[in-house]
C-alpha positions in Angstrom: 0.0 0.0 0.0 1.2 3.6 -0.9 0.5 6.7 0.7 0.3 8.7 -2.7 -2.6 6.3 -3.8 -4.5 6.6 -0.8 -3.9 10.3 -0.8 -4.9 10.7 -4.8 -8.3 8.1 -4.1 -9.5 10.6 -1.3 -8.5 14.0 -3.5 -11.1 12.2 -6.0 -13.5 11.8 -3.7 -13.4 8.1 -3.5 -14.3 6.9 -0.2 -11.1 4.9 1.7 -11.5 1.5 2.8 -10.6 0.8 6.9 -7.4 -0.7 5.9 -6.2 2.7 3.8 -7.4 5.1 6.7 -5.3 3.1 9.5 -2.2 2.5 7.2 -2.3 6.3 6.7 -2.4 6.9 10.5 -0.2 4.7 11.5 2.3 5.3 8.9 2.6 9.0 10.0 2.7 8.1 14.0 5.2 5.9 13.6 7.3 8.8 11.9 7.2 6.5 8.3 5.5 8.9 6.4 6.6 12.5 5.1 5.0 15.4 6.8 4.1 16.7 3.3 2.1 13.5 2.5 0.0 13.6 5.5 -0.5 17.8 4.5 -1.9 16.6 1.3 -3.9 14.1 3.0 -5.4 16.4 4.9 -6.1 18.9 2.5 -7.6 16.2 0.8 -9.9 15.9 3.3 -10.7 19.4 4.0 -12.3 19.5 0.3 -13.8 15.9 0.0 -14.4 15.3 3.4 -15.2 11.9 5.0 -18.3 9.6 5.1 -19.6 8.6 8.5 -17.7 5.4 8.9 -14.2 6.5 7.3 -14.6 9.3 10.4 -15.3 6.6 13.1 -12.5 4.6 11.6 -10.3 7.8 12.2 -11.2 8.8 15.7 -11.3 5.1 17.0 -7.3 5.0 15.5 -6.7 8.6 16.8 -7.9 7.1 20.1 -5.7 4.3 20.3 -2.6 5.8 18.5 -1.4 6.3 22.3 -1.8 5.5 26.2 -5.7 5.3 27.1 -7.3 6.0 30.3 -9.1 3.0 32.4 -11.3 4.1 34.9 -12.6 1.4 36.5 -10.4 2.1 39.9 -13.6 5.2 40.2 -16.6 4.3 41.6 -19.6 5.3 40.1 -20.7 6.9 36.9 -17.9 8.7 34.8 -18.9 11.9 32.9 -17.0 14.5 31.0 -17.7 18.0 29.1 -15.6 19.2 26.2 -16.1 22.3 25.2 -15.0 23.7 21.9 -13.6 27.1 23.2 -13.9 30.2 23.4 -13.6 33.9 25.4 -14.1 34.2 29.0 -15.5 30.1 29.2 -14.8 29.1 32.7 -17.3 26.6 33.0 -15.5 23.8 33.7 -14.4 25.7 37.0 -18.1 25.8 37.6 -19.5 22.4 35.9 -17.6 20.1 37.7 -18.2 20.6 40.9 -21.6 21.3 40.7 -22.0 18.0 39.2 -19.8 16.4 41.4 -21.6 17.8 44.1 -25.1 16.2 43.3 -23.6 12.5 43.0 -21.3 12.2 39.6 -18.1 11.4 39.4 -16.1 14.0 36.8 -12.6 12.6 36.3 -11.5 15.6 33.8 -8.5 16.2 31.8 -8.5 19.6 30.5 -6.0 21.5 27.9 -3.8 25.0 28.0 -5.0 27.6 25.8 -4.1 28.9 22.5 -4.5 32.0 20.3 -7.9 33.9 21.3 -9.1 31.0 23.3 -8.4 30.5 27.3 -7.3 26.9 28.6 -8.9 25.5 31.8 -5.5 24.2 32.7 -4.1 27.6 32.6 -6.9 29.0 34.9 -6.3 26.7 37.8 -2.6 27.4 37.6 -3.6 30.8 38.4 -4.5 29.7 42.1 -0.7 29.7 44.0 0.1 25.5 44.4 -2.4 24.3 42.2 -1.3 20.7 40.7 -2.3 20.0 37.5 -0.3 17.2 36.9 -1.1 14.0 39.3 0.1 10.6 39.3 -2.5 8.4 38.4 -3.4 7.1 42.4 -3.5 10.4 43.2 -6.4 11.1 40.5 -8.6 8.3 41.8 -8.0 9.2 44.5 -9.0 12.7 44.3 -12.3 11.8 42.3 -13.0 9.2 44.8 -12.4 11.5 47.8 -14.3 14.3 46.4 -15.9 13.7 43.1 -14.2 15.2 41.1 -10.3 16.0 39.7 -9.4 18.5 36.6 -5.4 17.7 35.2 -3.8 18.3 32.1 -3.4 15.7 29.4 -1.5 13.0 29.3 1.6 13.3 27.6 0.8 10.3 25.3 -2.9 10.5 24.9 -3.8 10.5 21.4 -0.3 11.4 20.0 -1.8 11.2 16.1 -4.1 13.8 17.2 -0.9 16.1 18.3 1.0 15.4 15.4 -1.8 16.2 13.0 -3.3 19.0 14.6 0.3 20.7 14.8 0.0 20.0 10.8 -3.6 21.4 10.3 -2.5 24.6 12.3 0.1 25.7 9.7 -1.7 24.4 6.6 -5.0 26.0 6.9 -6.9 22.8 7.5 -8.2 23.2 10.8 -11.3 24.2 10.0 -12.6 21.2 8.3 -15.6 18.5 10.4 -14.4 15.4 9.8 -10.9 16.3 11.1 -12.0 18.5 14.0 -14.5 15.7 15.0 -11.6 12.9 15.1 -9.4 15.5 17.1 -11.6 15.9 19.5 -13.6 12.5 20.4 -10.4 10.8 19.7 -8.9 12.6 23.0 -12.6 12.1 24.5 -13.0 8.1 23.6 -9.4 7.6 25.0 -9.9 9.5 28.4 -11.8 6.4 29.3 -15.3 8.0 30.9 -18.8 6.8 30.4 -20.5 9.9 29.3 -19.6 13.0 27.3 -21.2 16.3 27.2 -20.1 18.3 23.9 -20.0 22.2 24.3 -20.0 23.1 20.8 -19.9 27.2 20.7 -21.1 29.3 17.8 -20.3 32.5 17.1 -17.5 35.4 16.8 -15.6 33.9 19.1 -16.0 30.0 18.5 -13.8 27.8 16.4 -17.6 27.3 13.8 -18.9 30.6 13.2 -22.2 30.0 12.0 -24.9 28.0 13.7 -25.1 25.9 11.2 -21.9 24.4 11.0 -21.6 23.7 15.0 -24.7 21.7 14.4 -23.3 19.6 11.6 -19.9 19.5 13.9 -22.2 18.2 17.0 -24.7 15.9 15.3 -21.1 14.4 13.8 -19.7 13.9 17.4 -22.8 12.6 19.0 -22.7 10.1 16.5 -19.4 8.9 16.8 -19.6 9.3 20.8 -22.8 6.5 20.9 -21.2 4.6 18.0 -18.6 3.8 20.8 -21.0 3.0 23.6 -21.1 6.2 25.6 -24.2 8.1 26.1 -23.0 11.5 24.3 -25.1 14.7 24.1 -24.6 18.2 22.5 -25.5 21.9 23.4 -24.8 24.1 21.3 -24.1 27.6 23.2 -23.7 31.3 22.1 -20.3 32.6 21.7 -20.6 35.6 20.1 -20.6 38.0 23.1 -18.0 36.6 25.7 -19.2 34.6 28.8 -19.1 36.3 32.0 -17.5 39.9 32.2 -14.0 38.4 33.2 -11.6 37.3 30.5 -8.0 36.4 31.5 -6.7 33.3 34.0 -6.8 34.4 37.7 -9.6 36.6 36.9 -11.6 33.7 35.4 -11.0 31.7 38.5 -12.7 35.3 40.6 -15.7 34.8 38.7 -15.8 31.2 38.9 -15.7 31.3 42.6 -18.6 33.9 42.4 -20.8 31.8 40.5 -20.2 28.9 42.9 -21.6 30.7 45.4 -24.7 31.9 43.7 -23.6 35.4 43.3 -21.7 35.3 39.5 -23.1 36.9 36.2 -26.9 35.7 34.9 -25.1 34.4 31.4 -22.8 32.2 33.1 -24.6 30.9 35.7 -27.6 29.9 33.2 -25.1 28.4 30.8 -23.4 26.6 33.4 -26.4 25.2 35.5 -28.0 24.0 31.5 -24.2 22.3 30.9 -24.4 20.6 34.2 -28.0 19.4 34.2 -27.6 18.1 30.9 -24.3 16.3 32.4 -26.2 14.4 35.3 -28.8 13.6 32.5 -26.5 11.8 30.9 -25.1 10.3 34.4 -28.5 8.8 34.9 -29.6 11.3 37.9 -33.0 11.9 36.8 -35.1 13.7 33.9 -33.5 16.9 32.4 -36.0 19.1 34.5 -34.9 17.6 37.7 -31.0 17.7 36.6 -31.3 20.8 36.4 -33.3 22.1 39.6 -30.4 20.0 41.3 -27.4 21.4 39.4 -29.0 24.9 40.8 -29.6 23.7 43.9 -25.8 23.2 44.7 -25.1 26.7 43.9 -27.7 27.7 46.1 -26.9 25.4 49.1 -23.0 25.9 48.9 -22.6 22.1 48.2 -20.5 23.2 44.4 -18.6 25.7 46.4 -17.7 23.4 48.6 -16.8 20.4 46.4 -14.6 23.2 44.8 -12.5 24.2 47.5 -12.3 20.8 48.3 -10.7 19.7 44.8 -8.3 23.1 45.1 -7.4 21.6 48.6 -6.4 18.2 47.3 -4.5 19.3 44.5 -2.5 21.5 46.4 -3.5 24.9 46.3 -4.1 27.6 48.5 -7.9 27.4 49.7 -7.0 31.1 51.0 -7.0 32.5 47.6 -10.6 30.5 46.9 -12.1 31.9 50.3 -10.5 35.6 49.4 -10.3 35.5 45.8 -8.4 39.2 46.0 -5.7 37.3 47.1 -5.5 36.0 43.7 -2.7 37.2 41.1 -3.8 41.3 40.6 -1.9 42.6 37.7 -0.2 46.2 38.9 -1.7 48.1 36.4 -5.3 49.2 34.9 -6.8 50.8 32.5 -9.7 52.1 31.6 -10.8 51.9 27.6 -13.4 54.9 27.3 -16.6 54.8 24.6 -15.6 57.3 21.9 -19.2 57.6 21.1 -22.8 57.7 21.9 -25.2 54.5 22.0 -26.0 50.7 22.2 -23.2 48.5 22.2 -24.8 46.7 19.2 -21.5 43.7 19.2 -18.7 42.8 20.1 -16.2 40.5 18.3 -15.7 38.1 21.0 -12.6 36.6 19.4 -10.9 40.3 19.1 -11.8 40.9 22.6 -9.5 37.1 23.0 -7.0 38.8 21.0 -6.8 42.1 23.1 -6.9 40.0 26.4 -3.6 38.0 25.3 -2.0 41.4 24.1 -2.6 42.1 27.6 -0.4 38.7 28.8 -3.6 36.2 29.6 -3.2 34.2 26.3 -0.2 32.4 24.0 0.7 33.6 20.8 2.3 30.6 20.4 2.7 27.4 22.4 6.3 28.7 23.9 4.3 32.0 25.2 4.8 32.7 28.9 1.4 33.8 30.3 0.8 36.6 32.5 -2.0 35.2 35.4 -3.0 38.3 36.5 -4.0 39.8 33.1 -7.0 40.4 31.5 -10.1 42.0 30.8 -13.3 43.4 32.9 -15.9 44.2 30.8 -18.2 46.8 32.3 -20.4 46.8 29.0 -22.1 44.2 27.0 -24.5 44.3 23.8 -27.8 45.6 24.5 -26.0 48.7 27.1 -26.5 51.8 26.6 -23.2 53.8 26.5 -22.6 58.0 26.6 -19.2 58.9 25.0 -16.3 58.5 27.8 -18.1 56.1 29.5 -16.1 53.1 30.5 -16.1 50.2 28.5 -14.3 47.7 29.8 -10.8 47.7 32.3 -7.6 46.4 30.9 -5.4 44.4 33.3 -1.1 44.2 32.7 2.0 44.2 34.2 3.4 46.1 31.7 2.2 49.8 30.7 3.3 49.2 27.3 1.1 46.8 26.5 -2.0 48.8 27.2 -2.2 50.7 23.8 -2.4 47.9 20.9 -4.9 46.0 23.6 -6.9 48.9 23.3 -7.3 49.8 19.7 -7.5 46.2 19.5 -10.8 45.9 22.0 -12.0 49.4 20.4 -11.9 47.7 17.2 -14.2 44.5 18.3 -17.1 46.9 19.6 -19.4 48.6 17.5 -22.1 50.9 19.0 -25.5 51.6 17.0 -28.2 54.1 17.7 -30.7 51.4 17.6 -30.9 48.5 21.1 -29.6 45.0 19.6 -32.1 42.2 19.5 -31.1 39.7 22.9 -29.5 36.8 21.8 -30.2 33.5 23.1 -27.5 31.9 25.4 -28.6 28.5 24.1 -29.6 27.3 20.7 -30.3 23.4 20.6 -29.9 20.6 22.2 -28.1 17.5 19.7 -29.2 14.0 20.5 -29.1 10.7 19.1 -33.0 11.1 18.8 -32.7 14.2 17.0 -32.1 17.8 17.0 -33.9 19.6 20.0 -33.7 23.8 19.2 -34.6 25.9 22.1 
């Protein structure tokens, strides 16, 4: 078998047989195969894209190309959420616990941001002694203990996925279903847990821009998440205005902690208690109504605060920064970006508001960036306020004065205010099921 003829069948749009798809993967992991082979493999794809089966036949070998994760040492029912990313999306600091708190068990391994989009890894290390790396008796452990755990990827989990998407990203074929699909339940499949909860974001901000496309990206994922026996669900969630008003790593986890304890922003906590019900849904805890009432519950009761603190606690870091959250990296310096004119703020590019926020030092330019913890954004304005000229629009966050001016005509460049109010914009869009397609 040749890579060139496997590469030429798919650039026709033939579809490849099981055999061609794992000799292709394989090939490349095992370092056989030219990176410019597997480029035009890809590109391939990115034009003909892949039938059903050839992208379970894909994710199942991306899956097993490394180590995967056996959780059978955790009692009780296993459930993860992935989310696709975004701007100011915390809500795995939120999620978890509150669905650890009302009886799942979320062992979680989480990534480091990139580019626009913020990393949950990244956010915890914000919080002084925070371990994200555990052996793997201490990560039972820790989800036995208290339900639930949040470390970073295992070195060797899914190494085709690394290898390609390091490919895709300088070749223009990220972008493209069938390979973001395999990327993503590939890591998901081999992480070992029973359930999976896919936050696909639309929007400005998200990786699919149009509502559209997230659907055909989620219906995709469900599919090949119940092809391979777990119960796998999909919301699809607004990111076209950033969630929350924080944006930036220790200032994430400040919001975070707010929302735990009942008192955060309406757009989060809605999003988040809708992620989590959905989650115990999925964990068998009851109907999607009475998921729900109990993911809000916890916030109300404390119980997600709690579970919280205790995960900080057994993963080393300083429960004094959670119970005094200004004890939290502050960046030295501030700044306030002004309104230059009159009226509704009509939108705001989430992603350039990403892009201003790492200008600032919250976010990597490239994967050897250093990152900043205590930078960021606060917006003090969101579509649908009204603003007068010199009101303050949002308060930039640096160590470094320098920095302030290109983060600002960067953020001045993502808002656009209108004489007329914006329509409101729902947080949620639809629900993506094996059953169907459920829109809200």
């Amino acid at each position: 078998m040749r890579a060139y003829d496997c590469i030429r069948k798919k650039r026709d749009g033939e579809e490849l047989s099981d055999e061609e798809i794992r000799y292709m993967i394989s090939s490349y992991v095992k370092g056989e195969m030219p990176d410019y082979q597997m480029s035009a493999f890809l590109m391939a794809i990115y034009f003909q894209g892949m039938t059903d089966r050839e992208i379970s036949v894909m994710t199942d070998l991306v899956a097993h190309s490394g180590e995967t994760v056996d959780l059978s040492g955790i009692e009780g029912v296993k459930v993860d959420k992935h989310s696709t990313g975004g701007v100011g999306d915390k809500t795995t600091l939120i999620v978890a616990p509150i669905v650890a708190a009302c009886g799942a068990k979320v062992a979680k391994m989480s990534g480091r941001g990139l580019g626009h989009t913020g990393g949950t890894i990244d956010k915890l290390e914000s919080i002084p002694g925070f371990r994200t790396t555990l052996t793997r008796e201490e990560f039972f452990d820790t989800v036995n203990r208290v339900g639930v755990s949040v470390i970073g990827q295992s070195g060797n989990l899914a190494p085709a996925d690394k290898k390609m998407y390091a490919l895709r990203d300088v070749t223009a074929t990220v972008d493209s279903i069938p390979l973001i699909a395999a990327s993503i339940m590939g890591k998901k499949l081999a992480a070992g847990n029973d359930s999976i909860l896919l936050d696909v974001k639309t929007g400005s901000g998200a990786f699919m821009k149009t509502l559209e496309g997230s659907v055909q990206l989620a219906r995709c994922m469900v599919a090949i998440g119940e092809n391979a026996g777990k119960r796998t669900a999909a919301l699809i969630t607004n990111m076209d205005v950033p969630l929350g008003n924080y944006i930036g790593n220790a200032l994430e986890v400040k919001e975070a902690v707010a929302t735990l304890k009942d008192a955060g922003p309406e757009d989060l906590t809605e999003v988040c208690v809708e992620l989590a019900g959905n989650m115990l849904y999925l964990a068998d805890k009851g109907t999607l109504e009475e998921c729900a009432e109990m993911a809000a519950g916890s916030l109300k009761d404390g119980s997600a605060f709690r579970c919280f603190l205790n995960m900080v606690e057994a993963q080393g870091g300083d429960i004094s920064c959670i119970l005094d959250t200004d004890k939290l990296p502050s960046a030295p310096l501030t700044y306030e970006v002004r309104a230059r004119e009159e009226g509704y703020v009509a939108h705001m590019d989430t992603e350039a508001c990403g892009i201003a926020s790492m200008l600032l030092g919250a976010g990597r330019e490239t994967k050897d960036s250093v990152l900043d913890y205590s930078a960021g954004i606060v917006l003090k304005k969101k579509p649908g306020d009204y603003v007068s000229k010199g009101d303050v629009l949002a308060v930039l966050h640096a160590s470094r004065e320098e920095l302030f001016q290109a983060a600002e005509q960067k953020f001045l460049e993502a808002v656009r205010i209108s004489a007329e109010r914006p329509g409101k914009q729902p947080l949620l869009y639809a629900r993506v099921r094996r059953e169907g397609i459920e829109k809200f």
